[in-house]
N, C-alpha and C positions, 0 to 999 in steps of 0.2 A: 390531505396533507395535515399532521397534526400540528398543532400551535409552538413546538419547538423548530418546524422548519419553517414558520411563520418567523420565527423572530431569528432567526440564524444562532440562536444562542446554546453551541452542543458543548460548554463547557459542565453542562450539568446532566449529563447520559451517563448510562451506564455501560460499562466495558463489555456488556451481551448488546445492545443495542449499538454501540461503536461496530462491532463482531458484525451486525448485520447488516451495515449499510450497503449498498449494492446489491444486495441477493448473493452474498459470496465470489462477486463477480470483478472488484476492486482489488485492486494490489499496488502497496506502494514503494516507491523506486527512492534509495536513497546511497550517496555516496559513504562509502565507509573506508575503512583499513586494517587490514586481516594481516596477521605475521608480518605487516609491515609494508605491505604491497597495499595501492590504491584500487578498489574492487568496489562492485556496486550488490547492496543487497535486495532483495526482492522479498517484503513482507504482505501476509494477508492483511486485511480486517483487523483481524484478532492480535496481530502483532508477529504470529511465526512467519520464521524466517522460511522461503521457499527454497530461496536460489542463491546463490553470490554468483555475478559474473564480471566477465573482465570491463562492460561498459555498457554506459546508460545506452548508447542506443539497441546492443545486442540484449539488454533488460526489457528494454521497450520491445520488440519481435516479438522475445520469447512470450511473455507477459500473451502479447494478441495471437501467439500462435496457440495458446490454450484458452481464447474468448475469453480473454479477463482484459481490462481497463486500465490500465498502468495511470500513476499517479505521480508525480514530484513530490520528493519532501524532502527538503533542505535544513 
C-alpha cells in the first residue's frame, strides 16, 4: 500500500491514477437529468459516461451484471 492510501489524502492524484483505481473494475452511480427526465448515469474511473438509466437500482444490476462495483455519488 503506498503512503497515499496511508493517509486517505487522494486529493493530490493524478486523473491516470483516479482512472485506475479498482483495476477498471469501479463504476460510479450518480442521479442526473437529461431532456428533462430524472435518470441515473453510470460513469467509469475515468469519468465516461457508460450508461443512463431509468434508476439507481436497475444502475446497481446492470453495473454487477458486467463484474463491476457500482458506487454512489451524490
Amino acid at each position: 500500500m503506498t503512503a497515499l492510501h496511508d493517509t486517505g489524502d487522494f486529493r493530490h492524484m493524478t486523473p491516470e491514477a483516479l482512472a485506475a483505481l479498482g483495476d477498471g473494475s469501479l463504476v460510479y452511480v450518480k442521479p442526473v437529468t437529461v431532456d428533462g427526465k430524472d435518470v441515473v448515469a453510470v460513469h467509469g474511473a475515468d469519468g465516461a459516461l457508460l450508461a443512463l438509466l431509468a434508476d439507481r437500482d436497475l444502475a446497481f444490476a446492470a453495473a454487477k451484471q458486467y463484474e463491476m462495483m457500482p458506487l454512489s455519488v451524490h
